[in-house]
C-alpha positions as CSV (number, residue, x, y, z in Angstrom):
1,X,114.7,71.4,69.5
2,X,113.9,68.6,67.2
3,X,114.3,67.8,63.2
4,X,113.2,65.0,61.1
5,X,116.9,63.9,60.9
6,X,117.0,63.1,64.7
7,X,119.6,64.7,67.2
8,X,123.5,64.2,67.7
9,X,124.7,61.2,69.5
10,X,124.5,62.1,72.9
11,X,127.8,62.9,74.2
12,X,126.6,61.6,77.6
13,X,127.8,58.3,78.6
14,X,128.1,57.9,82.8
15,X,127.1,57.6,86.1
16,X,125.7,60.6,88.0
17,X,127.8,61.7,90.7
18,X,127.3,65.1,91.2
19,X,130.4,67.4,92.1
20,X,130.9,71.2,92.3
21,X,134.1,71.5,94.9
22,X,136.6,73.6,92.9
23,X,139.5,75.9,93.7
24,X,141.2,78.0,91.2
25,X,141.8,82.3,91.3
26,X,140.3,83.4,94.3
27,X,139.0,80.5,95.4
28,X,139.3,78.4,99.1
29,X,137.4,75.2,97.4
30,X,133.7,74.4,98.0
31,X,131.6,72.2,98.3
32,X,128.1,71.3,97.4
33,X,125.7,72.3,100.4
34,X,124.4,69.1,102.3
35,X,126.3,65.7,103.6
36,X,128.5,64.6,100.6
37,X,131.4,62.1,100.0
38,X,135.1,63.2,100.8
39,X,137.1,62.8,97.4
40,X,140.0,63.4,95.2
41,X,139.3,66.3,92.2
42,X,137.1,64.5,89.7
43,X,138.3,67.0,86.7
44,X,141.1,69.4,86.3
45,X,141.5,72.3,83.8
46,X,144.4,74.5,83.1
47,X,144.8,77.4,80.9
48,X,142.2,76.3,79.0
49,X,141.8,78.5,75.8
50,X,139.5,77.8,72.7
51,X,139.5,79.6,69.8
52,X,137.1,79.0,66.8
53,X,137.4,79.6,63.0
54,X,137.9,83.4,62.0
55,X,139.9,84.2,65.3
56,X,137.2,84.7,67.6
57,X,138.2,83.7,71.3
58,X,135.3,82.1,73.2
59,X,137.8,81.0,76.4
60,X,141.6,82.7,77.8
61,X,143.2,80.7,80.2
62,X,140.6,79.4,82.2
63,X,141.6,77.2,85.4
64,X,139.2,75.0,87.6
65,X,139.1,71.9,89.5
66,X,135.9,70.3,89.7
67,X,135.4,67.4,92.4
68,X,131.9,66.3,94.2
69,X,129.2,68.8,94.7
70,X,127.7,71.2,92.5
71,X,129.1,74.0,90.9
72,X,127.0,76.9,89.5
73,X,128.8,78.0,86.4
74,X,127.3,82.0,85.6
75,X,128.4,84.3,83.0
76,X,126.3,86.9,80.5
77,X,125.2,85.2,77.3
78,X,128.2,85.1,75.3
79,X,130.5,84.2,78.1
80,X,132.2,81.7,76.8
81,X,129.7,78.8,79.1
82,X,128.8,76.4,76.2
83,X,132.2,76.0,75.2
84,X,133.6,75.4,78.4
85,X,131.0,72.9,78.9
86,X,131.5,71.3,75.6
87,X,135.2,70.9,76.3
88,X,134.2,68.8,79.3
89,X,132.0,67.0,77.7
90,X,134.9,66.0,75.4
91,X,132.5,67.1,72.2
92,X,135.0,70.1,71.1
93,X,139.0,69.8,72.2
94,X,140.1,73.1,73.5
95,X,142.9,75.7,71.7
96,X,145.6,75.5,74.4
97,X,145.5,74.6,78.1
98,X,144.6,70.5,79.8
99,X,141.6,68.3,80.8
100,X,142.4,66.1,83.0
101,X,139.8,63.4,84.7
102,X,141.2,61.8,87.5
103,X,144.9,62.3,86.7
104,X,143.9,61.3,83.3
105,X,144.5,63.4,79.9
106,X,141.0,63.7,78.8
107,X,141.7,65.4,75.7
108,X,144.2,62.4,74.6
109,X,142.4,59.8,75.9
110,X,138.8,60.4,76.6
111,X,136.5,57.4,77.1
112,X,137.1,57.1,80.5
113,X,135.2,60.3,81.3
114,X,132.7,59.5,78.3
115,X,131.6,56.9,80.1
116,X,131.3,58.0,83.7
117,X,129.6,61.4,82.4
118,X,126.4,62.7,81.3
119,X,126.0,66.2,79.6
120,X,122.5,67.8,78.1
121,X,123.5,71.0,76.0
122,X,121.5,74.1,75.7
123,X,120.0,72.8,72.2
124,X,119.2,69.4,73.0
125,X,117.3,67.0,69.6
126,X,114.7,64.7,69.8
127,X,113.4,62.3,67.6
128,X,109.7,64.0,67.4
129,X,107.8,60.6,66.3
130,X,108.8,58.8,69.8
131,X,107.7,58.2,73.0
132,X,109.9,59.3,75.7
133,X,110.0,55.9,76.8
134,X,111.0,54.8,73.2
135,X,113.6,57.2,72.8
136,X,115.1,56.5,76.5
137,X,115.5,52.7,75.6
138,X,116.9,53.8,72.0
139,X,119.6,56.0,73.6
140,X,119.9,52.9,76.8
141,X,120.8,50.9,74.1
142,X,123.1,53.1,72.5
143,X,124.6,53.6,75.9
144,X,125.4,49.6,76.2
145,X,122.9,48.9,78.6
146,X,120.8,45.2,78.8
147,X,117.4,45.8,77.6
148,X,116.4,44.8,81.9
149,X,118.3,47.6,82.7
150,X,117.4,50.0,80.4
151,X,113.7,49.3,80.5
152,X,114.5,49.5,85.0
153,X,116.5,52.7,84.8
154,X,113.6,54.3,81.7
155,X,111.0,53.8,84.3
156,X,112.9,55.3,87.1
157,X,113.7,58.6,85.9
158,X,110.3,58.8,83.9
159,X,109.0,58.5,87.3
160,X,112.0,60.9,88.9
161,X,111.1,63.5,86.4
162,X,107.7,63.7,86.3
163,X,107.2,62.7,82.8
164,X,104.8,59.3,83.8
165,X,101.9,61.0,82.5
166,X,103.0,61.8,79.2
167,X,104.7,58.9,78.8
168,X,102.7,57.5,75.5
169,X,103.0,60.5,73.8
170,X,105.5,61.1,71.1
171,X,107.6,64.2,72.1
172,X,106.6,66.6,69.1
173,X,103.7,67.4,71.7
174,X,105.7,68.1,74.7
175,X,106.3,71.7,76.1
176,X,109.2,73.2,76.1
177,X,110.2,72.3,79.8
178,X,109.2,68.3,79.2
179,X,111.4,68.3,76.7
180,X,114.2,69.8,79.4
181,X,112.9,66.6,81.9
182,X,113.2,64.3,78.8
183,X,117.3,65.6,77.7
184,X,118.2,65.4,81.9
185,X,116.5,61.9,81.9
186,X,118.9,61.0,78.8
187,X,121.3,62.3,80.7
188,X,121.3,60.3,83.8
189,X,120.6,56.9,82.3
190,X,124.0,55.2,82.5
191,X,124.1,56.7,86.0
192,X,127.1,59.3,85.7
193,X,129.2,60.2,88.1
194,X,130.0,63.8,86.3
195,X,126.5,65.3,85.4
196,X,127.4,68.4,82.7
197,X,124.3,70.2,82.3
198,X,124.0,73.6,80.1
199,X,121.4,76.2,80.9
200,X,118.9,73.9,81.8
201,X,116.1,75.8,83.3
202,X,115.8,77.7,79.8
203,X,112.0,77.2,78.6
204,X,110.7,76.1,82.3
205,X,108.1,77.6,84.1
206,X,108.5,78.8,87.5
207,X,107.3,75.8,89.2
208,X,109.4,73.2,86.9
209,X,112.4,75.8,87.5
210,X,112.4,75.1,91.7
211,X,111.5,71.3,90.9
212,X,114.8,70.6,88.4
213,X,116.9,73.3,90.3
214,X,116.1,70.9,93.7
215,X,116.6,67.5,92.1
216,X,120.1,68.6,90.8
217,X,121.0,69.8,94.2
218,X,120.1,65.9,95.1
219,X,122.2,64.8,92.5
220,X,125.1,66.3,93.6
221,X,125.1,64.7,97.2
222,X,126.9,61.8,95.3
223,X,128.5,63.4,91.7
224,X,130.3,66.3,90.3
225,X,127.6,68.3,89.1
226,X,128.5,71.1,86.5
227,X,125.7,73.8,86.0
228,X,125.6,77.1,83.7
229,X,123.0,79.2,83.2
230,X,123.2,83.1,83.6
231,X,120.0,83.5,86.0
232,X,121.0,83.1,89.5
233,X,118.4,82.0,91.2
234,X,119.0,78.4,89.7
235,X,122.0,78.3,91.8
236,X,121.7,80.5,94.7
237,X,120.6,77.8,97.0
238,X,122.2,74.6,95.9
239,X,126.1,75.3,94.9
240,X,128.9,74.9,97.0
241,X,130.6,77.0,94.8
242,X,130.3,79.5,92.4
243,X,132.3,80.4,89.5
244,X,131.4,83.8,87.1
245,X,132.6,83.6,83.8
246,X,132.7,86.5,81.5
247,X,134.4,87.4,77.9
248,X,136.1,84.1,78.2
249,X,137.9,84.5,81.5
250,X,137.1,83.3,84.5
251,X,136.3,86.3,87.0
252,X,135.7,84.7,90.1
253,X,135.4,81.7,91.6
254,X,134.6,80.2,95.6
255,X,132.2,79.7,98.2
256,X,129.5,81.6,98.0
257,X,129.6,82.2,101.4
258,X,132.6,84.2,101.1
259,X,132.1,85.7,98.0
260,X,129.2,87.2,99.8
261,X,131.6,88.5,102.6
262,X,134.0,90.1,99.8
263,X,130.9,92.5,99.4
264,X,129.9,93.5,103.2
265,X,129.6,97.1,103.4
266,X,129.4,97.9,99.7
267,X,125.4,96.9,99.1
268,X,123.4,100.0,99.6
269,X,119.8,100.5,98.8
270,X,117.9,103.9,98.8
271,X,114.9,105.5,97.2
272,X,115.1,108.5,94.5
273,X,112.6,110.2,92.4
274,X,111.8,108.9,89.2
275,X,113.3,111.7,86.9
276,X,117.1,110.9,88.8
277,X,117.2,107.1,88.1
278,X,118.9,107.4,85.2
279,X,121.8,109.6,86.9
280,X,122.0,107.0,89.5
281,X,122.4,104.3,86.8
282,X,125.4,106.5,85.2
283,X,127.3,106.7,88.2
284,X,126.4,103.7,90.2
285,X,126.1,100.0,89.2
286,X,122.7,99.9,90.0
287,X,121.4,96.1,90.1
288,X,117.3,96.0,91.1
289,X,115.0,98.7,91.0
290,X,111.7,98.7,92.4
291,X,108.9,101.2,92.3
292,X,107.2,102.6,95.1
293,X,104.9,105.4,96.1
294,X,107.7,107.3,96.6
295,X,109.7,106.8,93.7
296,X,111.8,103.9,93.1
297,X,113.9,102.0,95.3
298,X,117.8,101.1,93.9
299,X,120.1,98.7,95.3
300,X,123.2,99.5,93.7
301,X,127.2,98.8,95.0
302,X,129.5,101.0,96.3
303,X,132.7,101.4,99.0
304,X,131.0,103.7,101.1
305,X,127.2,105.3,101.5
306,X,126.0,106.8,98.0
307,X,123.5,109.3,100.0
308,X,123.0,110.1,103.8
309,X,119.8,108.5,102.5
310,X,121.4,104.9,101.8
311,X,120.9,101.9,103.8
312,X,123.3,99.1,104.0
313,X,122.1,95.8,103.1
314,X,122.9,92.1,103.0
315,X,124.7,91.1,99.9
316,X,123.3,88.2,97.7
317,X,124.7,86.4,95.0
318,X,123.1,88.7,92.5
319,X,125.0,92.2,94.0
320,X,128.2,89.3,93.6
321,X,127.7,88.4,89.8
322,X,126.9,92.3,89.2
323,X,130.2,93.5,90.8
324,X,132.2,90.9,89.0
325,X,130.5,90.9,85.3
326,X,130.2,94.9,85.4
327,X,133.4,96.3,87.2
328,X,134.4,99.8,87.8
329,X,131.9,102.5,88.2
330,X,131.5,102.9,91.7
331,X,133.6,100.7,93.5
């Protein structure tokens, strides 16, 4: 995460306001779950492709509109995620397609939404021979902030992160997940009111997982909040809406209260012997299994009961992001 030639410039430059109301294919809007401020869209995308060097395409056409709230981006590793979030972040420009922040071309002219965002990609750098409150005030500075300020707002969000303890030591000794607290504290320092933030459970324990995934659904009472990650637990509980993203396209996108509806009746879950899992598995999109005493329980999708032995069950957003990333057999 770090090198001896210090990280990028951060690309981060606003004033959390956390957001994740969207509409686009299949979607009614959202918005994130809590009390939250009415508001115009804060960013809108349209046929957003990007295409890199050797014709591979990472994004086809995707379309979103992003206002206050949070919004859990998902997608398989390989999805197309980073780049998206890299285009909003304004670091890469996309292919084809429009980024618009507040009625604003982004991609033309961008600093308006470099200031008023913050973004903390999947590899984030450090300078290893700092403190985290020495490299906070660097990147305060960097950010245009008074050296009052910076040193105020440092303290805050040592203090909102849980890093207070380790505060004197230089970050070459912090775990993995400190170093996650230290790249969410960078950024939220000039206060953004689009928060872009790119798998950012990865390397946290359990216990750090619930504590971040809780603060960002805090975070979005007041900001656009933009979140991918491909496990989705970090946003089962905290987005207003959901958005799957898969080979570049972008699959499915709403409430998550209606995704869930698009799926009553066609979550079952029964229990087979061992030897006829993998059978199952070839005909059915089987999601979890589970061993018992008596063999091994599936939940798996399909329109109608698999077995008189299947039970239908509530869907989650798991049986959701399983119909949409792995279509076709069985439904």
């Amino acid at each position: 995460m770090s090198d001896r030639n210090g990280p990028e410039e951060p690309v981060d430059r606003g004033r959390p306001e956390t957001g994740g109301s969207s509409r686009g294919r299949g979607s009614g809007g959202g918005k994130a779950r809590g009390a939250q401020r009415e508001g115009a869209p804060v960013i809108e995308l349209a046929g957003v492709g990007k295409v890199y060097r050797g014709g591979k395409r990472a994004l086809d056409g995707v379309g979103l509109t992003i206002g206050p709230g949070l919004l859990g981006l998902l997608g398989p590793n390989g999805a197309g995620k980073s780049s998206l979030l890299r285009i909003l972040a304004t670091v890469t420009r996309p292919s084809s397609g429009t980024l618009h922040y507040r009625g604003v071309d982004a991609v033309a002219s961008p600093d308006r939404l470099r200031r008023e965002l913050g973004y903390l990609p999947q590899d984030f750098g450090v300078y290893p021979n700092l403190t985290a409150r020495e490299f906070l005030a660097y990147l305060a500075a960097a950010k245009g902030l008074s050296a009052r300020s910076a040193r105020a707002r440092t303290d805050e969000l040592l203090e909102l992160l849980n890093l207070t303890e380790a505060v004197r030591r230089p970050l070459r000794g912090y775990s993995g997940g400190m170093l996650r607290r230290v790249g969410i504290a960078q950024a939220l320092l000039a206060d953004p009111k689009v928060l872009v933030v790119d798998e950012p459970t990865a390397g946290l324990d359990p216990e750090e997982r619930v504590r971040l995934r809780n603060l960002l659904g805090e975070l979005a009472v007041e900001r656009a909040v933009l979140l991918s990650t491909h496990i989705v637990s970090d946003v089962e509980s905290t987005a207003g809406t959901i958005a799957v993203l898969a080979g570049g396209r972008l699959l499915r996108l709403g409430p998550p209260e209606r995704l869930l509806r698009e799926l009553d009746g066609a979550v079952w879950e029964l229990t087979v012997p061992v030897a006829d899992v993998p059978a199952w598995q070839a005909r059915w999109r089987v999601g979890r299994t589970v061993r018992t005493a008596e063999g091994v329980r599936l939940r798996l999708l399909a329109p109608g009961p698999p077995s008189a032995a299947a039970v239908p069950v509530r869907p989650d957003l798991e049986d959701v992001y399983l119909d949409t990333v792995r279509p076709g057999a069985g439904r």
